[in-house]
Chimera marker file (.cmm) of the C-alpha trace (Angstrom):
<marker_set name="trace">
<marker id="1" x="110.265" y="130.562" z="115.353" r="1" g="1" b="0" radius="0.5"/>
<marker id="2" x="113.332" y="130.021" z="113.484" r="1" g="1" b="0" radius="0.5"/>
<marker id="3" x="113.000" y="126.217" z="113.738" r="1" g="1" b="0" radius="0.5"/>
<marker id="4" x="109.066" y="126.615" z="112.611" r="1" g="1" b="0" radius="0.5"/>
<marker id="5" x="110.898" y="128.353" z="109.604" r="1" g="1" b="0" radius="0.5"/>
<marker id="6" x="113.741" y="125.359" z="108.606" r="1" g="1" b="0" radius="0.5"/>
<marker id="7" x="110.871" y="122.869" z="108.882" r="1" g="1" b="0" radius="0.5"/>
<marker id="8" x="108.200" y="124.736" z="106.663" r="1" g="1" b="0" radius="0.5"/>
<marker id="9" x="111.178" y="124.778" z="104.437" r="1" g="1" b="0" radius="0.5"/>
<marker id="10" x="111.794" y="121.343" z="104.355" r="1" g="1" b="0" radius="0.5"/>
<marker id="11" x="108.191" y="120.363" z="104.198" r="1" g="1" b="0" radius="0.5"/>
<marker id="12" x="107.651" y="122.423" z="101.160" r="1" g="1" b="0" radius="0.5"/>
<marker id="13" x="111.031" y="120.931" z="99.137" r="1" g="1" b="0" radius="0.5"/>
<marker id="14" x="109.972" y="120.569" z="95.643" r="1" g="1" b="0" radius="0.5"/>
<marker id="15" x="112.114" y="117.102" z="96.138" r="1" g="1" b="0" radius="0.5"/>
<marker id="16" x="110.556" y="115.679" z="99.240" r="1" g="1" b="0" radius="0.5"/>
<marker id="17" x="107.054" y="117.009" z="97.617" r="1" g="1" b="0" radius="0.5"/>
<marker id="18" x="107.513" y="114.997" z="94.077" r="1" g="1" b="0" radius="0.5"/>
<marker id="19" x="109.065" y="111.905" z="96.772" r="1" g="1" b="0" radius="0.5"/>
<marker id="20" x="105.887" y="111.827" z="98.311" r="1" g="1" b="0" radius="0.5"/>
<marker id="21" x="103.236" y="112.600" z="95.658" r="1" g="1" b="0" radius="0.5"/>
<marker id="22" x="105.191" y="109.268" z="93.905" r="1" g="1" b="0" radius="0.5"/>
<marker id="23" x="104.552" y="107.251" z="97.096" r="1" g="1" b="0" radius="0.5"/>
<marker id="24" x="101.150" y="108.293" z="96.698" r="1" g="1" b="0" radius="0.5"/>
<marker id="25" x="101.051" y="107.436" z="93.220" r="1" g="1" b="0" radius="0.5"/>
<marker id="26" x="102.689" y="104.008" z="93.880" r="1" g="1" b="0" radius="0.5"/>
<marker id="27" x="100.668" y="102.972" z="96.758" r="1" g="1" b="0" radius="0.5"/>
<marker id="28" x="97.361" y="104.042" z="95.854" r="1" g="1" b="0" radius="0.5"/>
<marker id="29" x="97.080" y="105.820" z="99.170" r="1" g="1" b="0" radius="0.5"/>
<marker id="30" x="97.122" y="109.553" z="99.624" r="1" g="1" b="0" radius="0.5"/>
<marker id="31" x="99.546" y="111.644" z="100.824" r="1" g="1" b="0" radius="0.5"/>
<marker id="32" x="97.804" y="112.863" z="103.965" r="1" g="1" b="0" radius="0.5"/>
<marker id="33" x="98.359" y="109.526" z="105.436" r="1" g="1" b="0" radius="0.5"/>
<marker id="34" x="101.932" y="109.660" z="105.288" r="1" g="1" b="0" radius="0.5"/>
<marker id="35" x="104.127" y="110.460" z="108.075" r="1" g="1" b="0" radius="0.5"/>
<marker id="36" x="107.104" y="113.208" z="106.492" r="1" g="1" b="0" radius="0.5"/>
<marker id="37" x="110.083" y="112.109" z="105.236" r="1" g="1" b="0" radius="0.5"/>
<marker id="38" x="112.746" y="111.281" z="107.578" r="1" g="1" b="0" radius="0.5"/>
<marker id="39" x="116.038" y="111.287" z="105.898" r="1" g="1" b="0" radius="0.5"/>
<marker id="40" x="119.081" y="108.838" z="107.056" r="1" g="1" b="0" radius="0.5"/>
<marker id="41" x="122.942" y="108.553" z="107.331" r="1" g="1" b="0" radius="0.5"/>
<marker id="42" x="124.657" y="106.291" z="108.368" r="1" g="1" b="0" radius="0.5"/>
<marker id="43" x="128.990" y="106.066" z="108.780" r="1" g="1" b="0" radius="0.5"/>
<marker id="44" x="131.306" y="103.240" z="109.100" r="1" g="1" b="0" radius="0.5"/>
<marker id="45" x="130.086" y="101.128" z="111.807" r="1" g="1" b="0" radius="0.5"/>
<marker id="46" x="126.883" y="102.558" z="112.704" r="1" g="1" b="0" radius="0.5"/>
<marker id="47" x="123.346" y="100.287" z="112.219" r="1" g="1" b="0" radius="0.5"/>
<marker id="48" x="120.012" y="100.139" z="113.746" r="1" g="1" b="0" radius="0.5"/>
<marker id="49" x="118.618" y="97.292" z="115.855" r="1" g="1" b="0" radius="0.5"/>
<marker id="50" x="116.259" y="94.623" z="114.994" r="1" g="1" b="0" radius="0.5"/>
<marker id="51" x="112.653" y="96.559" z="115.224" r="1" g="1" b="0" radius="0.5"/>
<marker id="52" x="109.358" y="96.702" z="113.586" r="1" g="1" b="0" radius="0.5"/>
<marker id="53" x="107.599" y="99.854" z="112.697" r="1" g="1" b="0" radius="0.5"/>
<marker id="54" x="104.350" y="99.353" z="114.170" r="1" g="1" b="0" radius="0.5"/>
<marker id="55" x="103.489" y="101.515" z="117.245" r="1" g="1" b="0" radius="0.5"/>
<marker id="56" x="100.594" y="99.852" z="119.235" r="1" g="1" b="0" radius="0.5"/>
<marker id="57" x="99.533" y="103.058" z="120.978" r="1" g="1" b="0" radius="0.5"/>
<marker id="58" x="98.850" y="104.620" z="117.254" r="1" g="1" b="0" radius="0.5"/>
<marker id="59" x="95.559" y="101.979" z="117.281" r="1" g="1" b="0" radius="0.5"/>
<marker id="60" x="93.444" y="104.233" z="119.424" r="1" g="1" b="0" radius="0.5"/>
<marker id="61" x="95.034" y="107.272" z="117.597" r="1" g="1" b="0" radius="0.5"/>
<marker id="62" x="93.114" y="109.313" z="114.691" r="1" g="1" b="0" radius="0.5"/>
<marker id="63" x="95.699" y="108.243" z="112.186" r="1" g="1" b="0" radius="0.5"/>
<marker id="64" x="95.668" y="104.715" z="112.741" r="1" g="1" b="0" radius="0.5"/>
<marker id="65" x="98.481" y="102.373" z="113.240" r="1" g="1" b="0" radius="0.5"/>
<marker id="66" x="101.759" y="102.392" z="110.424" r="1" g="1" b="0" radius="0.5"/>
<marker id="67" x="100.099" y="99.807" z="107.563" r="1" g="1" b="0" radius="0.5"/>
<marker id="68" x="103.083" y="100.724" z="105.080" r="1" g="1" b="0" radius="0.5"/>
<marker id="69" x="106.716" y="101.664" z="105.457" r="1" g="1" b="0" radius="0.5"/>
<marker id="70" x="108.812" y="102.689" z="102.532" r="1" g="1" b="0" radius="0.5"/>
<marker id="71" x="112.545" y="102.857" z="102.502" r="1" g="1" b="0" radius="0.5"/>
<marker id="72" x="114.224" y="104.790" z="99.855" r="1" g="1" b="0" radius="0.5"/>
<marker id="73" x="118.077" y="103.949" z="99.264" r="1" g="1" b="0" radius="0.5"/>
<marker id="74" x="119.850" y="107.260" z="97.512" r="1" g="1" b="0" radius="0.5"/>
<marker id="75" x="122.920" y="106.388" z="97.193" r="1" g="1" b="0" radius="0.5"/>
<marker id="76" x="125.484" y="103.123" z="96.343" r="1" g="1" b="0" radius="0.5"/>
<marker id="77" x="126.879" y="101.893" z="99.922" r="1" g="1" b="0" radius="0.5"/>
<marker id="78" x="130.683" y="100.946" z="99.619" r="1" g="1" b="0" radius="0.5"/>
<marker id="79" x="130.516" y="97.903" z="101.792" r="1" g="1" b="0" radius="0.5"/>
<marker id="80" x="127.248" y="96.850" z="104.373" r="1" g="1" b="0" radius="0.5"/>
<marker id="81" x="124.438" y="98.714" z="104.723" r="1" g="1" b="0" radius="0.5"/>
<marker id="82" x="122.038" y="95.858" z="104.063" r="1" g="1" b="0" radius="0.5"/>
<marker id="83" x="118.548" y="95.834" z="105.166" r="1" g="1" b="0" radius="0.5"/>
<marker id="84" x="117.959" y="92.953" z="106.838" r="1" g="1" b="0" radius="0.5"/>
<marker id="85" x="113.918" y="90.753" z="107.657" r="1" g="1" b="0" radius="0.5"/>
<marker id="86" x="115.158" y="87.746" z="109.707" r="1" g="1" b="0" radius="0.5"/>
<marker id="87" x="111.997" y="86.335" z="110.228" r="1" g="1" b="0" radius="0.5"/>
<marker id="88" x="111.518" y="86.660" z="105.809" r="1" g="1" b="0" radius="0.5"/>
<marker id="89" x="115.412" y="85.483" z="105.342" r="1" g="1" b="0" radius="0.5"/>
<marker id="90" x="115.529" y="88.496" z="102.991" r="1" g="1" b="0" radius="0.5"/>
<marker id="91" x="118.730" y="90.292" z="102.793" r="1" g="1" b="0" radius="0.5"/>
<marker id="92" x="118.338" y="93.628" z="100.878" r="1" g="1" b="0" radius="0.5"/>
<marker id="93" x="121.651" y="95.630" z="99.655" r="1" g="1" b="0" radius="0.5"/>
<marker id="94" x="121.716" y="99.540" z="99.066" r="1" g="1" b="0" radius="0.5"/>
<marker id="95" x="121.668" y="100.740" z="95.798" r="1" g="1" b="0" radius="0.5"/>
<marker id="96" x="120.603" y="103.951" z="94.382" r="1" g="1" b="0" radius="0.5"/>
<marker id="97" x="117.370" y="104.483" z="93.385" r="1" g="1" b="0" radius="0.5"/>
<marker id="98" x="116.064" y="101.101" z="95.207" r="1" g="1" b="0" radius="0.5"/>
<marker id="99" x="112.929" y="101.070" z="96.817" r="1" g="1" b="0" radius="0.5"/>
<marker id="100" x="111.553" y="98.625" z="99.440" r="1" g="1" b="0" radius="0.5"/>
<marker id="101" x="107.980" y="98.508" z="100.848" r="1" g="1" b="0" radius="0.5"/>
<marker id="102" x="106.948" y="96.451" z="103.433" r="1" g="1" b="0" radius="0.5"/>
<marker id="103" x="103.681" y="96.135" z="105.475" r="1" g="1" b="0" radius="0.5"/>
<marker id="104" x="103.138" y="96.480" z="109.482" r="1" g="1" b="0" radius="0.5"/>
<marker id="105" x="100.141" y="94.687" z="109.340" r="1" g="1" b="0" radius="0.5"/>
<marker id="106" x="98.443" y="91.902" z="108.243" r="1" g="1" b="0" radius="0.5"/>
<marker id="107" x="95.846" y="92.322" z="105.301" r="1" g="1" b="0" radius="0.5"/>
<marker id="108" x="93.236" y="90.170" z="107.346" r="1" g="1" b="0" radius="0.5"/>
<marker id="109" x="93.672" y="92.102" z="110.363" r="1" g="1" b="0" radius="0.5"/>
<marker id="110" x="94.791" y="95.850" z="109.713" r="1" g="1" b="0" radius="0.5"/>
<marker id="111" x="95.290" y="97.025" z="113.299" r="1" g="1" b="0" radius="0.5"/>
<marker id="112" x="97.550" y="93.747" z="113.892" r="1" g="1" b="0" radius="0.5"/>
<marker id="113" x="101.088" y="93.717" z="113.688" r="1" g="1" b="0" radius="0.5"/>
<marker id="114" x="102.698" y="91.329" z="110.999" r="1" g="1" b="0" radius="0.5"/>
<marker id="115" x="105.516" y="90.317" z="113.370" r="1" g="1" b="0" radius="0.5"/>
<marker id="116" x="107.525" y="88.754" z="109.663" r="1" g="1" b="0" radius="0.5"/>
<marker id="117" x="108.549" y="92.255" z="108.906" r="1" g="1" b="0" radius="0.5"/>
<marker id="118" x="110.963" y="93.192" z="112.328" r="1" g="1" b="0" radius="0.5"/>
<marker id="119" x="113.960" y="94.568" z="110.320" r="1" g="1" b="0" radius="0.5"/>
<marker id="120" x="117.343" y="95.337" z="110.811" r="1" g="1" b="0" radius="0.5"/>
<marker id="121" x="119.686" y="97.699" z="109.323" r="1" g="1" b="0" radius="0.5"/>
<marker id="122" x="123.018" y="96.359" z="108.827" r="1" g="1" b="0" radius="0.5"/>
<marker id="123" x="126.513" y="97.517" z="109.626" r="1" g="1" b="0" radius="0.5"/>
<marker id="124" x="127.900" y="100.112" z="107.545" r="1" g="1" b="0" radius="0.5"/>
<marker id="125" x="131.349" y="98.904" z="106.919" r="1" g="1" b="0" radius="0.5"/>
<marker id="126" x="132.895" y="100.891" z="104.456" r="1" g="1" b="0" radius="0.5"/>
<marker id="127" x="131.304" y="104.062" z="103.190" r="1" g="1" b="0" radius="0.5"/>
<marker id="128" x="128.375" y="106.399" z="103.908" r="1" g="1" b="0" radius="0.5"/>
<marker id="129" x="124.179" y="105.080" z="103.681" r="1" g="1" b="0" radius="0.5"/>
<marker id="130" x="121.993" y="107.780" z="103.115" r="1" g="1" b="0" radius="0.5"/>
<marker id="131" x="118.010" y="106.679" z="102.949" r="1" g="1" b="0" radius="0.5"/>
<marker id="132" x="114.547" y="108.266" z="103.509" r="1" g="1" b="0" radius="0.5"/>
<marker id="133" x="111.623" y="106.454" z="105.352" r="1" g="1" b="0" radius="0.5"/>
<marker id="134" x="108.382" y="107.513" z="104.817" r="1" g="1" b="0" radius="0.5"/>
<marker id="135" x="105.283" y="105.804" z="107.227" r="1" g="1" b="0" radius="0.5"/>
<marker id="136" x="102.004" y="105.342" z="105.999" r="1" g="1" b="0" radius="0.5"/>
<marker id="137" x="99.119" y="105.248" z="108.123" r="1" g="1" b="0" radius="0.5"/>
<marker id="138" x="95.620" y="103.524" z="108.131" r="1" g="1" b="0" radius="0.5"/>
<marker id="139" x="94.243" y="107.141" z="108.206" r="1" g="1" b="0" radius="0.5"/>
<marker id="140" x="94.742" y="111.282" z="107.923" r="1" g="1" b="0" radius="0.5"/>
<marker id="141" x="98.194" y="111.491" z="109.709" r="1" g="1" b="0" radius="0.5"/>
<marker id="142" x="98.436" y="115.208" z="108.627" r="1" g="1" b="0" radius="0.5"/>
<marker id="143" x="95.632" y="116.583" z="109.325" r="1" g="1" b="0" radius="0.5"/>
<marker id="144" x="95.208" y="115.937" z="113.404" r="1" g="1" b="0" radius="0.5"/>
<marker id="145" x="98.918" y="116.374" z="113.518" r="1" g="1" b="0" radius="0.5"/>
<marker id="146" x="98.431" y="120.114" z="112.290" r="1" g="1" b="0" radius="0.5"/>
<marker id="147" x="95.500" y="121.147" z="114.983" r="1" g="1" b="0" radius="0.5"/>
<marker id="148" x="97.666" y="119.821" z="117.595" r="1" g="1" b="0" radius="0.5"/>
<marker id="149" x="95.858" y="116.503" z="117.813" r="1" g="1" b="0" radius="0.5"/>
<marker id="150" x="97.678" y="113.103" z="117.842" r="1" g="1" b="0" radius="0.5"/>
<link id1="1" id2="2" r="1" g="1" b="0" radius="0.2"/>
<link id1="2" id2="3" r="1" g="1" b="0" radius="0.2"/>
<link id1="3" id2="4" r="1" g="1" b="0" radius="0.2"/>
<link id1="4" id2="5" r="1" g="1" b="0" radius="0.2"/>
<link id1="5" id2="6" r="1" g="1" b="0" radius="0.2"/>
<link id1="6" id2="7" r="1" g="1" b="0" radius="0.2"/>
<link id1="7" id2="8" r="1" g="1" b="0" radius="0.2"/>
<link id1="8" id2="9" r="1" g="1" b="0" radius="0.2"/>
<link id1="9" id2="10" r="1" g="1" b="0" radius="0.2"/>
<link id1="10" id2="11" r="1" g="1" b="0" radius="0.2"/>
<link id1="11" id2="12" r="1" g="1" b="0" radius="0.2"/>
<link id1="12" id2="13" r="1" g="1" b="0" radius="0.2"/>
<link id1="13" id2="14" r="1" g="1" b="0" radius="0.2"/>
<link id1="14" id2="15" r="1" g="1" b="0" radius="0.2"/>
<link id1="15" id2="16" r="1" g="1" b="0" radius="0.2"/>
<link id1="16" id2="17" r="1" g="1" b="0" radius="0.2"/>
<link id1="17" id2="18" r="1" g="1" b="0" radius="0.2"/>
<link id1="18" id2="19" r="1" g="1" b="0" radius="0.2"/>
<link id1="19" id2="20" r="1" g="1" b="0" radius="0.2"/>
<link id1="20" id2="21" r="1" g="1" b="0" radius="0.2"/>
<link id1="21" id2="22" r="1" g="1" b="0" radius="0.2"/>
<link id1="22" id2="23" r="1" g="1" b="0" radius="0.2"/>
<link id1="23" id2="24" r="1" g="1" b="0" radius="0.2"/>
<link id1="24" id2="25" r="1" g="1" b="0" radius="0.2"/>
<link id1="25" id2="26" r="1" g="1" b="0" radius="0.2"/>
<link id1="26" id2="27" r="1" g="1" b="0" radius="0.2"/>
<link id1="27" id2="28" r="1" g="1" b="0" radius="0.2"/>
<link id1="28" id2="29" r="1" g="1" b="0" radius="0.2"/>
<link id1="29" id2="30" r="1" g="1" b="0" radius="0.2"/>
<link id1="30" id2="31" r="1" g="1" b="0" radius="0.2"/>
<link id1="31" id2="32" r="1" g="1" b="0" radius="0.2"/>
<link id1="32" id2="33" r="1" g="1" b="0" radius="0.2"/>
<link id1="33" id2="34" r="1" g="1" b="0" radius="0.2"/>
<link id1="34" id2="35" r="1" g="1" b="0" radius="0.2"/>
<link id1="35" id2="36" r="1" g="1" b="0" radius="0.2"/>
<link id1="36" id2="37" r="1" g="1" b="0" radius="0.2"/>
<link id1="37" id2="38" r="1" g="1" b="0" radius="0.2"/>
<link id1="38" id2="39" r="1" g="1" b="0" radius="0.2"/>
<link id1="39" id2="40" r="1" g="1" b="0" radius="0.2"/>
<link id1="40" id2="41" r="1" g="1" b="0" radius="0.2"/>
<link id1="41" id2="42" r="1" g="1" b="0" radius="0.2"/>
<link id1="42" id2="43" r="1" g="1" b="0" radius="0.2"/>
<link id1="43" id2="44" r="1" g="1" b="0" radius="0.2"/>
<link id1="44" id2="45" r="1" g="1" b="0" radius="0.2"/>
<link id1="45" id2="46" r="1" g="1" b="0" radius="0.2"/>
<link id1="46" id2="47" r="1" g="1" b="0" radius="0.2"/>
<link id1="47" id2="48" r="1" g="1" b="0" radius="0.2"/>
<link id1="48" id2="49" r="1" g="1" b="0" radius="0.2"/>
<link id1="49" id2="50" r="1" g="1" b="0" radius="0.2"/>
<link id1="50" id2="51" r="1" g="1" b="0" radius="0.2"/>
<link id1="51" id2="52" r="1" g="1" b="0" radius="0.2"/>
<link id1="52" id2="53" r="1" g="1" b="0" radius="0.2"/>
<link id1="53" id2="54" r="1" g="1" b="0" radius="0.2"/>
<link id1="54" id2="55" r="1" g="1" b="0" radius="0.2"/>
<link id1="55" id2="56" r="1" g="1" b="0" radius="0.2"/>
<link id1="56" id2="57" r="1" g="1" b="0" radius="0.2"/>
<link id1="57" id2="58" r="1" g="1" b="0" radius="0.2"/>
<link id1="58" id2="59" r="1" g="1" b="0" radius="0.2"/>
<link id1="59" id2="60" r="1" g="1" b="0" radius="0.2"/>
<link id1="60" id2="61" r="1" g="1" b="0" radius="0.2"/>
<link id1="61" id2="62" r="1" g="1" b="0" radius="0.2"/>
<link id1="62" id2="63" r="1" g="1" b="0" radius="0.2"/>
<link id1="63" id2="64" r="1" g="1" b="0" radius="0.2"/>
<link id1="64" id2="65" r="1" g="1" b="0" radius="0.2"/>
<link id1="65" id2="66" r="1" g="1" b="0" radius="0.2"/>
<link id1="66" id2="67" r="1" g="1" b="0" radius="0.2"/>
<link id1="67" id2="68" r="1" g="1" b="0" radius="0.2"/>
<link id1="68" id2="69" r="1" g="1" b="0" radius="0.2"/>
<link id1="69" id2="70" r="1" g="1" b="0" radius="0.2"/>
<link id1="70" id2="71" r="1" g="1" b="0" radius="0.2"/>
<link id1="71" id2="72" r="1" g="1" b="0" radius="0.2"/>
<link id1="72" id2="73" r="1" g="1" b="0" radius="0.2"/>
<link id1="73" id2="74" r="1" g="1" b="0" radius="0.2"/>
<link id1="74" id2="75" r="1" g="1" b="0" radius="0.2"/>
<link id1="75" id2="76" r="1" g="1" b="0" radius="0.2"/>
<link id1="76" id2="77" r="1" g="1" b="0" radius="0.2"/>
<link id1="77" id2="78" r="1" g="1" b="0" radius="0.2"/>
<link id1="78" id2="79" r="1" g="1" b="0" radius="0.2"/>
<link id1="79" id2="80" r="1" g="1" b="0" radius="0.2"/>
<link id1="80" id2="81" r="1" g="1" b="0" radius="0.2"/>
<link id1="81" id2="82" r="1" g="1" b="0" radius="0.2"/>
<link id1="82" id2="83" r="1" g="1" b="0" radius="0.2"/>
<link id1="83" id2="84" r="1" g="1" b="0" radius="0.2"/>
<link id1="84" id2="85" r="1" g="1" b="0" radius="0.2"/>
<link id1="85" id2="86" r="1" g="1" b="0" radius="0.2"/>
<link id1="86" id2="87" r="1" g="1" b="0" radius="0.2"/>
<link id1="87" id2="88" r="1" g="1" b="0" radius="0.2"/>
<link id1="88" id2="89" r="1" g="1" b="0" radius="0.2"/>
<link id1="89" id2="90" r="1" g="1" b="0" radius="0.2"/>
<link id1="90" id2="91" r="1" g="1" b="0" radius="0.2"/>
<link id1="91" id2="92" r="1" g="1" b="0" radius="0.2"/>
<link id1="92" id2="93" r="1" g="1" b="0" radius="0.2"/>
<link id1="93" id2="94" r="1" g="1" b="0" radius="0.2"/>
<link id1="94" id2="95" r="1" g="1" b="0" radius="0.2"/>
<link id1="95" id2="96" r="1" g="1" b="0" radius="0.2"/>
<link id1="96" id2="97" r="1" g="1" b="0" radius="0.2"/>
<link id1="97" id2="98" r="1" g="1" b="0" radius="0.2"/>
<link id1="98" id2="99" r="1" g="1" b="0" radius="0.2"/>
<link id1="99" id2="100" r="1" g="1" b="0" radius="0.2"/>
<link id1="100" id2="101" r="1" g="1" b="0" radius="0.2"/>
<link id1="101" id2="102" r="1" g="1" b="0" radius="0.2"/>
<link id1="102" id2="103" r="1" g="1" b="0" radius="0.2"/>
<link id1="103" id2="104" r="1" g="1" b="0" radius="0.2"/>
<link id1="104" id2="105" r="1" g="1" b="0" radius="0.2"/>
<link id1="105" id2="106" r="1" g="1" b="0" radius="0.2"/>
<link id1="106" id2="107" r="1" g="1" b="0" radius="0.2"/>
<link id1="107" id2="108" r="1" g="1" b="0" radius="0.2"/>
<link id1="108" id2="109" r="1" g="1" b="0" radius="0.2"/>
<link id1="109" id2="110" r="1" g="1" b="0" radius="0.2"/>
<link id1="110" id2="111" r="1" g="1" b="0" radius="0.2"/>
<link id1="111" id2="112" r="1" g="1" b="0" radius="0.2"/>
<link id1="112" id2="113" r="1" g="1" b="0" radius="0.2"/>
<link id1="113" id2="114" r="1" g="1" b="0" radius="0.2"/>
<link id1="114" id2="115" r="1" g="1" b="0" radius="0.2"/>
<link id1="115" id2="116" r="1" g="1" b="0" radius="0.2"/>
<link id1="116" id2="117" r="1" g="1" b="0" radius="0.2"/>
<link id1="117" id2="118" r="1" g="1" b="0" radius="0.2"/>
<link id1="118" id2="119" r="1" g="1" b="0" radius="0.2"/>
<link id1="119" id2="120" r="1" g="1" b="0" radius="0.2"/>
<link id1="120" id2="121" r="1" g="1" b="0" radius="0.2"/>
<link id1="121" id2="122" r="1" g="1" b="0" radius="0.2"/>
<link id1="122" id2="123" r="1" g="1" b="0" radius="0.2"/>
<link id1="123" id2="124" r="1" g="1" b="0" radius="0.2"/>
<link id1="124" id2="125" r="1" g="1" b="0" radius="0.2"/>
<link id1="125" id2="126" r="1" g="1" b="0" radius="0.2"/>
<link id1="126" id2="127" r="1" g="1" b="0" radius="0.2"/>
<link id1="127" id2="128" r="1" g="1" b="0" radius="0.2"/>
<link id1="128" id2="129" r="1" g="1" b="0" radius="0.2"/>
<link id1="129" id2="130" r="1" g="1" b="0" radius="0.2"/>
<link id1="130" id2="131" r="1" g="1" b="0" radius="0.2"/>
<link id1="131" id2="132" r="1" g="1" b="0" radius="0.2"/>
<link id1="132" id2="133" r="1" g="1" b="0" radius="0.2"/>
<link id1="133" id2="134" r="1" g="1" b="0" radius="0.2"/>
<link id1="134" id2="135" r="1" g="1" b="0" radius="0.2"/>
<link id1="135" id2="136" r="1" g="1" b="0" radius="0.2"/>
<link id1="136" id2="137" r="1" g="1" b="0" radius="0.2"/>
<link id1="137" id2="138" r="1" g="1" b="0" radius="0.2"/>
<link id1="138" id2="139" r="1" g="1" b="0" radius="0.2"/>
<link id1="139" id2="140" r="1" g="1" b="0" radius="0.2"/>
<link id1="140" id2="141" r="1" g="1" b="0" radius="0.2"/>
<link id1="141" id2="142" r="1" g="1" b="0" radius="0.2"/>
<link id1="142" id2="143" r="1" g="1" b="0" radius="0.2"/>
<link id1="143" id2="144" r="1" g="1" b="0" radius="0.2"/>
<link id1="144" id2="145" r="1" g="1" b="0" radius="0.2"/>
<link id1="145" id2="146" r="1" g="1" b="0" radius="0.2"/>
<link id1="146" id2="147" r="1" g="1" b="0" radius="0.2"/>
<link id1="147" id2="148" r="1" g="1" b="0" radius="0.2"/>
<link id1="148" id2="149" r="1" g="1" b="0" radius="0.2"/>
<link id1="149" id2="150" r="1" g="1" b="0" radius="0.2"/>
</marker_set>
């Protein structure tokens, strides 16, 4: 029950609330397709792999597949910390208040992945990263995840 508790808190932040509703207001697509914020730190010599946020299962899911991610840098990173597309040759350093969005999919074909977009998060060399994702999905993520559904 207690955990129930921390995340009702967190869910009902006034900050990750007014993050959201601006996703929603900068993608066009409503809020009850977004996954919840998922909030990020990274030290001195800690990354994340080459990956790509599409989830193939999610296809046959109510929500739908990922069709959006956002990344949200809040804060300056010391040294590394990049964001990385190999396949795009787009190298994308932290800084505060940044925003990158990227799609899963392709436009022509919205329950395909758009393999240009695997990512990488860089090396932290010097300094802390903090960041926030947020996933948006073809459909209601909310919703079915509330009754227990998805």
């Amino acid at each position: 029950l207690k955990v129930l508790t921390q995340i009702s808190k967190c869910l009902s932040d006034p900050l990750s609330m007014a993050t959201l509703n601006r996703i929603e207001k900068l993608t066009g697509i409503d809020d009850s397709h977004s996954e919840y914020l998922q909030l990020l730190k990274y030290h001195p010599g800690q990354y994340y792999v080459r990956h790509h946020d599409y989830i193939e299962f999610q296809e046959h899911r109510a929500e739908g597949v990922r069709i959006l991610t956002v990344f949200l840098y809040l804060n300056d990173v010391e040294v590394g910390g990049a964001t990385d597309f190999p396949e795009l040759n787009i190298t994308v350093t932290p800084q505060k208040g940044r925003l990158l969005l990227w799609p899963s999919v392709l436009n022509e074909a919205p329950n395909l992945i758009d393999e240009r977009t695997d990512h990488q998060a860089l090396q932290v060399e010097k300094g802390v990263k903090f960041g926030a994702n947020a996933w948006i999905h073809m459909r209601d993520y909310k919703e079915p995840h509330e009754r227990g559904c998805a």
